[in-house]
N, C-alpha and C positions, 0 to 999 in steps of 0.2 A: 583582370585582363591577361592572364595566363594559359588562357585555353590554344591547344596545340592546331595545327593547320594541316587540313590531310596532306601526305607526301605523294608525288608519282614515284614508280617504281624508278631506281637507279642501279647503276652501275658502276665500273669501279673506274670510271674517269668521270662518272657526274658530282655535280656537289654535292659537302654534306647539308645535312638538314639543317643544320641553324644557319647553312651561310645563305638561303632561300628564302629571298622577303616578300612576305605578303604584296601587293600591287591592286590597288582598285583605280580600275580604267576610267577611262567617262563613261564608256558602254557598260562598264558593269556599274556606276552610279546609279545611272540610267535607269538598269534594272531593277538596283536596291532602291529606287524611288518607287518606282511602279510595283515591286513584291511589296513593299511594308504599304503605299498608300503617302500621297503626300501629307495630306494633313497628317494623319499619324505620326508620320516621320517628323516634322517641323514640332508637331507637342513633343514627342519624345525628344527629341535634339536639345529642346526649350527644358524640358525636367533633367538634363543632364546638367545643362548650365545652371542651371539652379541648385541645383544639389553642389556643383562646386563653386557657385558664389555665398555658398552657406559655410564652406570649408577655406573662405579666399584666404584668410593667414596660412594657409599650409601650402601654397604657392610661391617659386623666386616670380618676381613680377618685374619687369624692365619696359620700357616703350620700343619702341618696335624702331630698329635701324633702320633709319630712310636714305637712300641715294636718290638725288633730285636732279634732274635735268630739266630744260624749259619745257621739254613735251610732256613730264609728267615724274610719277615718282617709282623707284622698286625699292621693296620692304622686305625685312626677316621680322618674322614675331616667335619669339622664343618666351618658353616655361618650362615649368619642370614642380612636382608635388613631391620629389624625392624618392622615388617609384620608376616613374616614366618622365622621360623627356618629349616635350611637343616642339615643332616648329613650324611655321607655314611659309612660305616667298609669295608674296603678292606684288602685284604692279597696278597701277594707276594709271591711264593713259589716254584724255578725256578726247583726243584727236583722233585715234586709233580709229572711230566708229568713220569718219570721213573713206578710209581706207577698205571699212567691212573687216575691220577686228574685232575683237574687243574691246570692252575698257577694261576691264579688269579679267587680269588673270590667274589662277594661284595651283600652288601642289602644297601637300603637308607628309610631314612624316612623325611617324614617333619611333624610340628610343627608350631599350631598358637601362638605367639607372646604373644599374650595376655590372655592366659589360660593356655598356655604350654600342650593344648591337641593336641596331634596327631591326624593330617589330611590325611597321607598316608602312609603307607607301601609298600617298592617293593622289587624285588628280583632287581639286579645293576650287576649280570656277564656280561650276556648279554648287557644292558643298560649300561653300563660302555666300553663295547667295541664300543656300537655305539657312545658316545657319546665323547669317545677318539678321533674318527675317525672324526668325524664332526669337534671338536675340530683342527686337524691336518689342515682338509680342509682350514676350515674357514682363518687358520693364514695364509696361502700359497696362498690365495685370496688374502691376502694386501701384501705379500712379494715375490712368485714368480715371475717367469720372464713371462710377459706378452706373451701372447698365447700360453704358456708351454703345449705339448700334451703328454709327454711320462717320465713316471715315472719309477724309480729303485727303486726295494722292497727289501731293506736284511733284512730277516729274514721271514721267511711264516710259523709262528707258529700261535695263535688263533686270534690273531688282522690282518692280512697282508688280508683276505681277505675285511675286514670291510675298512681300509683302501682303498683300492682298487674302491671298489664300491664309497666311499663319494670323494675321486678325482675326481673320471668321475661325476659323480651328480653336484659338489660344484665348481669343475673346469673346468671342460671340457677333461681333458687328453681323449687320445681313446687307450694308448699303456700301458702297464705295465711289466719289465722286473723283470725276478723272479731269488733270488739266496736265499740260504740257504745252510747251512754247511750239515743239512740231505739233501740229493735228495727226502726223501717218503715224507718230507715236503712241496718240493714245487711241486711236482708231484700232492699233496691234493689240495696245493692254485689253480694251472692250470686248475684241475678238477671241482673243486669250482666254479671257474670263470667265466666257460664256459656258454654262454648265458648271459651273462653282457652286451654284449655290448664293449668289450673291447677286442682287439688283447694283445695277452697272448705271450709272451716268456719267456723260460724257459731257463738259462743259467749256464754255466759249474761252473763260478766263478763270484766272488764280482766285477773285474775291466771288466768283458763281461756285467755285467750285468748292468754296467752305463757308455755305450757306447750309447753318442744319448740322453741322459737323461737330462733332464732342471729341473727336480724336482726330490731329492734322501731321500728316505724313508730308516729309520735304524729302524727296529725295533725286534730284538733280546732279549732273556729271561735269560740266563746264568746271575748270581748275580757275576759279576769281573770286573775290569777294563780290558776293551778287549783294540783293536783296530779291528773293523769293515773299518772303510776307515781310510788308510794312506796318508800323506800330499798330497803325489804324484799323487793319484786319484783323486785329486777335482781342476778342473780348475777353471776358471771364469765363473762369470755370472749364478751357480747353484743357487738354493734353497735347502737347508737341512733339513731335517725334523726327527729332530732325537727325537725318542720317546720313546728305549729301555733302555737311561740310567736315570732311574728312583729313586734311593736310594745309600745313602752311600756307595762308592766304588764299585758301578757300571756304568760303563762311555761304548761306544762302538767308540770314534772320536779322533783320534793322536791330541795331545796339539796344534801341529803346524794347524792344521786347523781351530781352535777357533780363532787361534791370527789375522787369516788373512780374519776372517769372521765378518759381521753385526749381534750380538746377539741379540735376540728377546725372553721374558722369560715372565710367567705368573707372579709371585709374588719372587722379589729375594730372601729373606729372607730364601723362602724354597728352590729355583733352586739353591742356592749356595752350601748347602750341599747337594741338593739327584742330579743335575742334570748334562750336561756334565762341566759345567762352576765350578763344585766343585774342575777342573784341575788345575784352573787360581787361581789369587792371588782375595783377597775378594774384592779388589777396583776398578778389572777390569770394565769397564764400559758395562752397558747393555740397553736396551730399553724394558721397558714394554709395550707388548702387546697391551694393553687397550688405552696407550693413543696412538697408534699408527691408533687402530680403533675409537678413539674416534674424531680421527684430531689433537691432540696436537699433534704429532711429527712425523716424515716422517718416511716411512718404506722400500723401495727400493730405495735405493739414483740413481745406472745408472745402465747399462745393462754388466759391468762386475763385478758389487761388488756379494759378496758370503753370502747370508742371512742366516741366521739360526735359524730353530725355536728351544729351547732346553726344548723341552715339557718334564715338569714331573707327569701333573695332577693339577689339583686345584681345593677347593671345591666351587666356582661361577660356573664352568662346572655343578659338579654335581646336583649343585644346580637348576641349567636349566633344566637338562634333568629329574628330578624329579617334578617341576611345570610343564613342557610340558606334560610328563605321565598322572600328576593329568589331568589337562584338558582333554587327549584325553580320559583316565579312564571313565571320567564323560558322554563324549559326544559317546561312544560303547559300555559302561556297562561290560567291559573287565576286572572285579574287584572280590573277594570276601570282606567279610566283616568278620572281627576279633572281637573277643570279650576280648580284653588286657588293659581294664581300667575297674576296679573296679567303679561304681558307686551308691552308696546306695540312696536312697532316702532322706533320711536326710544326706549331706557330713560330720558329725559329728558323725556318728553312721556306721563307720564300721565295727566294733566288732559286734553290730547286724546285720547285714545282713550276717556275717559270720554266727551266731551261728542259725538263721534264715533259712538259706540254709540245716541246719542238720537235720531239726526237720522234 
């Protein structure tokens, strides 16, 4: 991740070159979505996370700072492999949509290790939703039920389509059943969808809409402990992919479904309180992720056990899809440049280049 960043021509009041940081807009997201190809992009994204949940001891690993308010939550997720520093700010803010916000918002940067200067800036709504979704893929590549082609989607708010796409890409599915408590919401996903590549149904309810279904996607917004599937909905031999319950005392999966399922968690520390498993008692047993992709530990035992992934986020994700950016940044020029580090010519004499500036 040391490749250089072309310069514009300067002058001798412009800045110097290290103090000019990379910058990826949404517009130039946008773009690097559309130049690489989505699906591409969401595998690639998905092989990076991979490659460093195979290397996850060489990671600081921390849960992600949350400031909680009643409308919702703001996050820092910090990492760092001793190289590079990653971090992203995310928000949660399941009201927001009432308004025509978001719900989620995010930016990331990274950070070389050894000068603590910033190497990139990006905008992460976007990139955070792809990178969710690759995320989702990639874990249901070591734990769904082999040749799984038809997924159940609850909830088709701003991730359900991102989801959709990186299954078909990362797994194969061709079918995806749609439920949402709005209908204009899934009525948007089906619309969405259309020209993916993927047979779309659109279904009345949550047990129509996982009729058929080998892989079941939760991914709803409301900050409560719901229940999305009750015990009774989930036979054998599924994959769960539950991705909506994200933060304190937001769950969407009946306690009885956890007991009788294989749990699969990025870092417990933090899935204990923000994830579905914050139901269970703290000594429930779980399997991490990592070593499951790394070979230390088996991840679908047979063809009726009930796997579950209980994705809350983690910042090694973000941290992937932030070096993946930088590289493709470098290799399309899909970048501005910032001028947000103060660099004087002599680093001891900032107060003159302040008063320098006036004259």
């Amino acid at each position: 991740m040391n490749a250089s960043f072309p310069m514009p021509v300067t002058h001798a009041a412009a800045p110097s070159e290290k103090a000019l940081i990379p910058f990826v807009s949404v517009a130039n997201m946008m773009r690097l979505v559309h130049r690489i190809g989505l699906e591409a992009m969401l595998a690639e994204i998905a092989e990076v996370i991979e490659g460093n949940f195979r290397r996850w001891e060489s990671f600081d690993k921390t849960a992600r700072i949350p400031a909680h308010s009643p409308e919702g939550v703001i996050e820092l997720m910090p990492t760092s492999d001793g190289e590079v520093y990653g971090f992203k700010y995310v928000n949660g803010h399941p009201r927001n949509m009432r308004a025509g916000l978001q719900t989620v918002t995010a930016f990331g940067l990274l950070a070389d290790m050894h000068t603590g200067y910033p190497v990139l800036l990006s905008e992460m709504t976007l990139l955070t939703a792809l990178r969710t979704a690759a995320m989702s893929a990639l874990a249901a590549r070591h734990l769904a039920p082999q040749g799984a082609k038809v997924m159940a989607l609850i909830g088709n708010g701003a991730q359900s389509e991102f989801q959709a796409v990186a299954f078909k890409a990362i797994c194969g599915i061709d079918t995806v059943r749609l439920w949402d408590i709005d209908p204009r919401a899934t009525a948007k996903c089906a619309a969405n969808l259309a020209g993916h590549g993927l047979r779309v149904v659109a279904c009345a309810t949550a047990e129509e809409a996982i009729l058929g279904a080998q892989i079941i996607t939760t991914a709803t917004a409301d900050k409560r402990l719901a229940t999305i599937l009750t015990d009774n909905m989930v036979g054998a031999g599924v994959h769960i992919n539950a991705v909506g319950g994200d933060s304190p005392g937001k769950t969407e999966l009946a306690r009885d479904i956890l007991l009788r399922s294989d749990i699969f968690v990025e870092f417990p520390p933090q899935t204990r309180i923000e994830g579905e498993i914050q139901q269970l008692d703290p000594e429930h047993p779980v399997t991490e992720l990592w070593e499951v992709i790394a070979g230390r530990k088996p991840g679908r035992r047979d063809d009726r056990a009930i796997t579950l992934f209980d994705s809350v986020g983690f910042a090694v994700e973000d941290f992937s899809a932030l070096t993946y950016v930088r590289e493709k940044a470098v290799a399309t020029g899909l970048y501005d440049l910032l001028d947000m580090i103060a660099d004087p010519d002599d680093p001891r004499d900032l107060f003159g280049m302040l008063m320098r500036a006036g004259a």
